[in-house]
C-alpha positions as CSV (number, residue, x, y, z in Angstrom):
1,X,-3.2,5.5,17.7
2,X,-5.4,4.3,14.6
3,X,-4.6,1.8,12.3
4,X,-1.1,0.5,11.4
5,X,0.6,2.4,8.2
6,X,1.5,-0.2,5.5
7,X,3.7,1.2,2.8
8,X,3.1,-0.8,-0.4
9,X,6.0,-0.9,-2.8
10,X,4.7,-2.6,-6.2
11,X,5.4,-0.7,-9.5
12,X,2.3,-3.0,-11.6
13,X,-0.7,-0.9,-10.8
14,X,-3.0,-3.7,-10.6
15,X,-1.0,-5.6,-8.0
16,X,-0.4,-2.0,-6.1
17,X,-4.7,-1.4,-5.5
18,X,-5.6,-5.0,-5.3
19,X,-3.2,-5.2,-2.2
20,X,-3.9,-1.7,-0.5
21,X,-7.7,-2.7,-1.1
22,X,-7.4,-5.9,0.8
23,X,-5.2,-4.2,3.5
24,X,-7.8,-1.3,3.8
25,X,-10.3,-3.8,4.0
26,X,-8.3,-5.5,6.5
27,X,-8.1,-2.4,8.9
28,X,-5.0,-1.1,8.0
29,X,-3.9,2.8,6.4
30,X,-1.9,2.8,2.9
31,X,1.1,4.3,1.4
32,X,1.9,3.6,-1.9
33,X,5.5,3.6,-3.8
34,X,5.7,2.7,-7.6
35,X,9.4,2.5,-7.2
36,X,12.4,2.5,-4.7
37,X,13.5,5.9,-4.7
38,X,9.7,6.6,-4.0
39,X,9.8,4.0,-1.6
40,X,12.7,5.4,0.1
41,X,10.5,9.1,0.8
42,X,7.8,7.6,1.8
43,X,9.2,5.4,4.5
44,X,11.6,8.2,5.7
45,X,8.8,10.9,5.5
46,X,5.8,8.7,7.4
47,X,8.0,5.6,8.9
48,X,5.2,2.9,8.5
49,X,4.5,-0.2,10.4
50,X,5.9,-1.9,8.1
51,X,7.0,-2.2,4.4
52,X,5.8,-4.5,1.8
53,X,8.5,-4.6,-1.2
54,X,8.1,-5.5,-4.9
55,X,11.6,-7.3,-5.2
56,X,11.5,-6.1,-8.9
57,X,11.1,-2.2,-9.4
58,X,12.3,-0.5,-12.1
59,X,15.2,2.1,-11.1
60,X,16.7,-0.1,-8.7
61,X,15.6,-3.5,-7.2
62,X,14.3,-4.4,-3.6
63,X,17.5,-5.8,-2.3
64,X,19.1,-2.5,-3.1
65,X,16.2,-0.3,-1.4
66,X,16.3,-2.6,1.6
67,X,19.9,-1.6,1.9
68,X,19.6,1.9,1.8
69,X,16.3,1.9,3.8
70,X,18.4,-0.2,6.3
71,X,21.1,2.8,6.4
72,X,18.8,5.2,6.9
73,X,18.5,6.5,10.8
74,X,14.7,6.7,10.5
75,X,14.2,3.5,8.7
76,X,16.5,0.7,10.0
77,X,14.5,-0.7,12.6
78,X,10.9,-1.1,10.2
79,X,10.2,-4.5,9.1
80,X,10.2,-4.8,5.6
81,X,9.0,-7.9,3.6
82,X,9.6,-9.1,0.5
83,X,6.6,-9.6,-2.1
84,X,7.8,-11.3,-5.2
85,X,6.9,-14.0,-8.0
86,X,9.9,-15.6,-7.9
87,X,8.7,-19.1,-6.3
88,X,12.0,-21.4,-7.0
89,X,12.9,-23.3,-4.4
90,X,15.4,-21.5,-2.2
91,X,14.7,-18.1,-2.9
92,X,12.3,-17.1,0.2
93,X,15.8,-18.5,2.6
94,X,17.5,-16.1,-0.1
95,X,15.8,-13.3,0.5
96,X,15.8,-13.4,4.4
97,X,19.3,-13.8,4.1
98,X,19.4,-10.6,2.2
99,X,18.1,-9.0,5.3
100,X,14.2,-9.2,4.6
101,X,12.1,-9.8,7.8
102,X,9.6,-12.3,5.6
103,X,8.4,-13.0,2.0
104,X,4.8,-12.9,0.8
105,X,4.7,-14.9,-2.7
106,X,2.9,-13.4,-5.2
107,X,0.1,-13.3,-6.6
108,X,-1.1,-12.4,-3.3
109,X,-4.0,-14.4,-1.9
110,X,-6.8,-12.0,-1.3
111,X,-8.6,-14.2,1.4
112,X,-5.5,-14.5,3.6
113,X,-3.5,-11.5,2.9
114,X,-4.6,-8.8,5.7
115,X,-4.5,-11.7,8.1
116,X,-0.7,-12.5,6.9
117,X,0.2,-8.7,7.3
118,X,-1.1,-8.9,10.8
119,X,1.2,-11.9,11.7
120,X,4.0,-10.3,10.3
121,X,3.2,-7.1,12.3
122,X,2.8,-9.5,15.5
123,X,-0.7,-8.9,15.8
124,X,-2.2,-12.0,14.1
């Protein structure tokens, strides 16, 4: 079956390679998105494991590509996390309230990343 498929939707190119190295490192296959409309194609053409979202994005935000990713007959049922560096009290309930299946805080922790994405994949 090979590894999981992680699509990684992060428009800051630094934050995009640092965390598809440490997933690669961590066993798992990459897809990359540098916004939500390319987040959308992706997911609908290679359906990943799951989805990792920059809640910011430039042409439309992470809420609003959960939505439409949650509409989509191909895409509903992946699990798709939010990643964001909004840390105020209240806003990881927020966010799975807005229909995200967890929330990774950023700046991701390299040492414990691949190991979170396994847990949220129900492998860890």
């Amino acid at each position: 079956m090979g590894d999981p498929v992680i699509l990684v939707v992060e428009d800051n190119e630094r934050s995009l390679k640092l965390a598809c190295d440490v997933l690669r490192l961590g066993g798992f296959t990459t897809l990359e998105a540098r916004s939500g409309a390319e987040a959308l194609e992706q997911a609908i053409a290679h359906q990943p494991a799951l989805v990792l979202m920059d809640v910011q994005l430039p042409d439309m935000d992470g809420v609003t590509a959960l939505a439409r990713l949650r509409d989509h007959e191909r895409t509903q049922v992946i699990p798709v996390v939010a990643v964001t560096a909004f840390a105020m009290k209240g806003d990881r309930e927020r966010l799975l309230e807005q229909g995200f299946d967890g929330y990774v805080a950023k700046p991701i922790d390299v040492r414990t990343f691949a190991g979170d994405v396994q847990a949220l994949l129900g492998r860890g």
